[in-house]
N, C-alpha and C positions, 0 to 999 in steps of 0.2 A: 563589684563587677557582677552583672547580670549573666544567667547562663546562657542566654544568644552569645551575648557579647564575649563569653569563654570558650564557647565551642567554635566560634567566626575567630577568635585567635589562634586556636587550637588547629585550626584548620588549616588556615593561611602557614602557620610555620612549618607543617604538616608540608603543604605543598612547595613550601620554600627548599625544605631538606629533598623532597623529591625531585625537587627541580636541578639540586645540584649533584645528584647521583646519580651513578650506574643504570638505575632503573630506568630514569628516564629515556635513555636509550634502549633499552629491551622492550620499554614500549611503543615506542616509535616502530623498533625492529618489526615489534609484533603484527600491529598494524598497518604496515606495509605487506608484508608476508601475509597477514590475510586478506589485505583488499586484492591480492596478486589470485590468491587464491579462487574466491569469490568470483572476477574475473573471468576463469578459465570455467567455470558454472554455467556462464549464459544467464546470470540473474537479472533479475527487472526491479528497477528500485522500485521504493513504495508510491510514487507521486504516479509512474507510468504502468502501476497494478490498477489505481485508482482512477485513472484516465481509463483504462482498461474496462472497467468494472461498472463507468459510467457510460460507454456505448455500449457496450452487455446491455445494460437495463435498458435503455432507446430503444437497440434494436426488439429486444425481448417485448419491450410495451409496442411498439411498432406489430410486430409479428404478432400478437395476440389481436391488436384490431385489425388487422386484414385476414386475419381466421373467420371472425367474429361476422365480418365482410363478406367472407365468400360463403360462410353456412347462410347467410340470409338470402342470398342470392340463389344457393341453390334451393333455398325453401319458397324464394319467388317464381323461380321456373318450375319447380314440384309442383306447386299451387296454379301454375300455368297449364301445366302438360295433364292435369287432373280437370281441370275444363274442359276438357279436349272427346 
């Protein structure tokens, strides 16, 4: 027997004995009790940080070319009102 194939046993019976014990309710418990928790945070999953984080950048790249926009503009009027 290969050691994948020992440790992929090892494992499996691993989760078999977990499956049929105590524990596995304390972790269920747990995990409820903290998504409850979590919950009461006001958290933002990571998909809607990321959704987040990509109109950040738009807007941020947007905002930087109409800076860009209006310094040239008023270097067009500058260069207008110096003819003057």
């Amino acid at each position: 027997m290969d050691m994948n194939a020992f440790f992929n046993d090892l494992q499996g019976k691993f989760n078999q004995v977990l499956e049929n014990s105590p524990a596995k309710d304390v972790q269920q418990n747990m995990k409820a009790m903290m998504s409850q928790g979590f919950a009461k945070l006001d958290l933002v999953t990571r998909e809607e940080f990321d959704i987040q984080s990509q109109v950040l950048a738009k807007t941020r790249a947007r905002l930087e070319a109409l800076e860009a926009r209006v310094a040239e503009l008023e270097a067009r009027i500058a260069r207008g009102q110096d003819k003057d």
